[in-house]
C-alpha positions in Angstrom: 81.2 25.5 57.8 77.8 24.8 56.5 75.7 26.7 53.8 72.2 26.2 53.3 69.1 27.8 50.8 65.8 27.4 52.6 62.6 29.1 52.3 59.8 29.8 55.1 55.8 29.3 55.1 55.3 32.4 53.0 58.1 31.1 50.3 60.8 33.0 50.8 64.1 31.9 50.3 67.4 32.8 52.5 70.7 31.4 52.4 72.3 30.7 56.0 74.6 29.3 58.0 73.9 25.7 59.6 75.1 25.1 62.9 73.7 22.6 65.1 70.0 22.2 63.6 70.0 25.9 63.5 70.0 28.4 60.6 71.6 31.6 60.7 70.1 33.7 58.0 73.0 35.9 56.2 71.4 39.6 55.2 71.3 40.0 51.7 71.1 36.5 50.4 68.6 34.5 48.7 70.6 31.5 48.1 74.2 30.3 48.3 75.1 31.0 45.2 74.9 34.8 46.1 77.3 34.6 48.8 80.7 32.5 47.1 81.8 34.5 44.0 84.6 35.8 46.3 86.4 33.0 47.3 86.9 30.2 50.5 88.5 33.1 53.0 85.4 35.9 52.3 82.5 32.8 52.5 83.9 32.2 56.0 83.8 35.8 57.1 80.3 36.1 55.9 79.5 32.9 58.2 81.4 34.0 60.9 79.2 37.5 60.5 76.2 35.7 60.3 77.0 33.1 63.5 77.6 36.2 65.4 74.6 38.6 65.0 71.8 37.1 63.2 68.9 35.4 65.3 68.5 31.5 64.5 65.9 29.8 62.9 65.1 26.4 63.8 65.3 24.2 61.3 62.3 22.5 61.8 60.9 25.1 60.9 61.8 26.1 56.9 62.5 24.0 54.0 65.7 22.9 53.1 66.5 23.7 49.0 69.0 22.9 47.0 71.9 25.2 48.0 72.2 26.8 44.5 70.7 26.8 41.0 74.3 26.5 39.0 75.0 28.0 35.7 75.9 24.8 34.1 76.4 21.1 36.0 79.3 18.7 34.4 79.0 15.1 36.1 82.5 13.5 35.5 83.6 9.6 35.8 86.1 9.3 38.0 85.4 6.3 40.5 86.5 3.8 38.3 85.5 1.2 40.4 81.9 1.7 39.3 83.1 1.8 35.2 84.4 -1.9 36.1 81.1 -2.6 38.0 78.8 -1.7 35.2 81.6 -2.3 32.3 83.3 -4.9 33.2 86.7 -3.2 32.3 88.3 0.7 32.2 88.6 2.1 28.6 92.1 3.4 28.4 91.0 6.8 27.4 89.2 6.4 31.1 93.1 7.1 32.3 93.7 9.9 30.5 91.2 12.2 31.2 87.8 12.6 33.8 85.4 12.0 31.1 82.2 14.3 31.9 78.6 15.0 30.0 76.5 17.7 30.3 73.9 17.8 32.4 70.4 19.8 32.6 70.7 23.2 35.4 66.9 22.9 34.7 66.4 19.9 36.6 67.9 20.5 39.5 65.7 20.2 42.9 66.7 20.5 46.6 66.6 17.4 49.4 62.8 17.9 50.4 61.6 17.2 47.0 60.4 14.4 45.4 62.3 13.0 42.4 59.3 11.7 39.5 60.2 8.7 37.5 61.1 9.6 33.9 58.1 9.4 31.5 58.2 5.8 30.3 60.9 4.6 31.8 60.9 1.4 33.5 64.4 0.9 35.0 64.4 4.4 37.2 67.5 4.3 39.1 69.7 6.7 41.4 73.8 7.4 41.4 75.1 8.7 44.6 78.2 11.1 44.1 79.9 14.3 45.7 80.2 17.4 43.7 82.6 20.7 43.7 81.2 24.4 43.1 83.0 26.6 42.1 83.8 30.0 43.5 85.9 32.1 42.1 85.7 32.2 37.9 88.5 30.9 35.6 89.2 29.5 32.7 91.6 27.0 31.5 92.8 26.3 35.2 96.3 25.0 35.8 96.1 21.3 37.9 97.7 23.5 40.5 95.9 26.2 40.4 92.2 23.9 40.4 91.6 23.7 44.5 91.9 27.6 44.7 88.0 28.1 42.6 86.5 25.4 45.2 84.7 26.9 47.1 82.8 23.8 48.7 81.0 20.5 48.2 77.9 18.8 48.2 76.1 16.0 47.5 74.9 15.3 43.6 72.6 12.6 43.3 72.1 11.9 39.4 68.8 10.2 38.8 69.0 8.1 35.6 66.3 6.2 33.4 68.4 3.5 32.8 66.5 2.0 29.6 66.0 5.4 28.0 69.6 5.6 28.5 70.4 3.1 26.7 68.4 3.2 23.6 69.7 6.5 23.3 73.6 4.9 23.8 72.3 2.7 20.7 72.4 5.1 18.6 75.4 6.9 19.6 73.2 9.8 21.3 75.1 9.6 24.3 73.1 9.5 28.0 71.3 13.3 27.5 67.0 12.3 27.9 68.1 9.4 30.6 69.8 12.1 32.4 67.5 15.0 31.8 64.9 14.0 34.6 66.5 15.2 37.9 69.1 16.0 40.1 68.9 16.2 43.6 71.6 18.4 45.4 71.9 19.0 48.9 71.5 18.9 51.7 74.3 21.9 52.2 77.3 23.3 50.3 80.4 22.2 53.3 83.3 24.8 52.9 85.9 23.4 51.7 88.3 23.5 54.3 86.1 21.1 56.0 86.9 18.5 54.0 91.0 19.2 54.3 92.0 17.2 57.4 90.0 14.4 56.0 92.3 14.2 52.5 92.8 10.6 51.7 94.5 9.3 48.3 92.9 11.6 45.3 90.2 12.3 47.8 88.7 12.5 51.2 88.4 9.9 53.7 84.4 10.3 53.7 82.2 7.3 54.1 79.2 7.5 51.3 76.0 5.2 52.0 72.6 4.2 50.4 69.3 3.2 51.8 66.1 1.9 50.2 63.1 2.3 52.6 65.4 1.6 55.7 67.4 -1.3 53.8 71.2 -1.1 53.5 71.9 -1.2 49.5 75.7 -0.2 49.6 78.5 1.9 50.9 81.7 3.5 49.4 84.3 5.9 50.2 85.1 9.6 48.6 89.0 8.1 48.7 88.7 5.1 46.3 88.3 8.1 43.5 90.8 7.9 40.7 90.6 11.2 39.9 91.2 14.3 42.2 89.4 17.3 42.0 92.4 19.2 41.0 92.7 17.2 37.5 88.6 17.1 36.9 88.8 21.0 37.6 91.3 21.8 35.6 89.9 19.1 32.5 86.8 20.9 32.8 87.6 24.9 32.4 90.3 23.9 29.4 89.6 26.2 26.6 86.2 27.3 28.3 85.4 30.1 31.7 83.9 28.2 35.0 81.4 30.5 36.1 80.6 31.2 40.0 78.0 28.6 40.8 79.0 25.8 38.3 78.5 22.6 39.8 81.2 19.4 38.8 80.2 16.1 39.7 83.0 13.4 40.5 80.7 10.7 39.1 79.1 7.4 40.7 80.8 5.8 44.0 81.7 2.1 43.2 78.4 0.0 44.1 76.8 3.8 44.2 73.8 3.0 41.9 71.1 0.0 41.0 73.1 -0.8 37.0 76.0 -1.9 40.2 74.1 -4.1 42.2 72.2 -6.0 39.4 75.3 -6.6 37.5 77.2 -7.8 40.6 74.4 -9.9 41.9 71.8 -10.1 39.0 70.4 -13.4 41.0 69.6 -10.9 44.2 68.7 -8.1 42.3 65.8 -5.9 44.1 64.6 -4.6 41.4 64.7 -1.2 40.2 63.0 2.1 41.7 59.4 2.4 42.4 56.7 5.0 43.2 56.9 5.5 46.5 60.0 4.9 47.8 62.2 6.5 50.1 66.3 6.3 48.7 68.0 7.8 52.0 71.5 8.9 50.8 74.2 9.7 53.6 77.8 11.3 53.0 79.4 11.8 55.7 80.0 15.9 56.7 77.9 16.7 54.2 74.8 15.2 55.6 71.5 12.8 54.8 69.1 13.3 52.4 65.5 11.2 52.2 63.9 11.7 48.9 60.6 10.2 47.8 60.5 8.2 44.5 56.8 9.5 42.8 55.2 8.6 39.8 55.8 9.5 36.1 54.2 12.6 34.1 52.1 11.6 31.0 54.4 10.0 28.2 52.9 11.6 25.1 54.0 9.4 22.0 55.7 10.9 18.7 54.5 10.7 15.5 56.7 8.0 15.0 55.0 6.3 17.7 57.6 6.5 19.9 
């Protein structure tokens, strides 16, 4: 089943139920997030409610949003298929644990908005992934346990300014301002149980695709991941609390982002985003998304100059 956040012409948001281009508002709810704190078997029933009695909205007519505003987001590395893309080799410690940063709640914006390039950045760049939320709260969740507090998944599109990155990387800062910009989630949280006849290796057999104004730039597969959900789940929430709403990102699909296709091909390298672009991202059962690349706020300089 499908879960949306949208709002109308006046701006008011609703959470639903998507089925077959129509919305089927859920009484009560202002987003998603409002509606999964209970767990996979109660979300249904509220959808099955809402299919039943509530009159549909086309969807034409409201604005998709991003489906929830999380508590925290973590985006893990576990396609390592893109770490040997970009690094040329997997660090050991890659097989030992899903590795994760960070990332900025704050920043998070919803399939119909436009994604700004990063002040001063001039390698703007996208990495097209699948992310769990989390339902039901826990902490320091057993392997076997980790499935039972996903509630759903959706798409998690980490937009990176590659050479602020970097410079930050330099001086052992880690990725945080070349990550800060945006996120774009969307277009729907997909109950879980969709996703269970599809299971494939650590993963789902779910083809993952990338446009660039109407241009093929790549394709992957949820089922080349090297680390199930179950693992990055229970890697995440050891020694800490999960909260209702927490988003996990599984990290980039191999050939998932620009850093992939310049380092495979730097001869035929496109180039990296520009204003005005349209990125159309596609994961299968969870949906398309078209975002617009648009130009940079003001970059104000430091004192240092900077």
């Amino acid at each position: 089943m499908k879960f949306a956040t949208y709002s109308d012409a006046t701006g008011t948001m609703g959470a639903a139920v998507l089925q077959d281009g129509l919305l089927y508002p859920i009484v009560g709810a202002k987003s998603v997030l409002d509606i999964i704190g209970d767990g996979l078997q109660s979300l249904l029933a509220t959808g099955q409610r809402a299919l039943g009695s509530a009159t549909p909205v086309p969807l034409d007519k409201v604005r998709l949003e991003a489906p929830l505003r999380p508590p925290s987001m973590r985006d893990s590395m576990c396609f390592h298929e893109h770490i040997v893309n970009c690094m040329g080799a997997v660090d050991p410690l890659h097989k030992k644990f899903p590795a994760f940063y960070l990332s900025n709640p704050a920043a998070v914006l919803g399939p119909a908005e436009a994604v700004p390039i990063s002040p001063g950045c001039n390698q703007f760049d996208y990495e097209l992934e699948v992310a769990a939320v989390i339902g039901r709260p826990g902490s320091n969740i057993r392997p076997e346990d980790a499935l039972d507090h996903i509630i759903g998944y959706t798409m998690y599109i980490d937009w990176s300014a590659r050479d602020l990155q970097w410079e930050e990387m330099t001086v052992r800062l880690g990725p945080a301002k070349g990550k800060d910009g945006a996120t774009t989630l969307g277009p729907v949280l997909v109950s879980a149980d969709e996703f269970e006849p599809l299971r494939s290796g650590k993963g789902f057999d779910v083809n993952m695709r990338v446009a660039i104004d109407g241009v093929p730039i790549s394709t992957g597969n949820w089922s080349t991941i090297n680390w199930g959900a179950d693992d990055v789940v229970a890697y995440t929430s050891r020694g800490t609390h999960l909260q209702t709403g927490d988003v996990i990102g599984f990290g980039t699909v191999g050939k998932g982002c620009l850093f992939e296709q310049r380092a495979l091909d730097p001869d035929n390298f496109r180039g990296w985003l520009r204003e005005g672009e349209v990125v159309t991202f596609e994961v299968d059962v969870v949906g398309r998304m078209d975002v617009t690349v648009s130009g940079p706020l003001p970059r104000h300089p430091l004192s240092s100059g900077h």
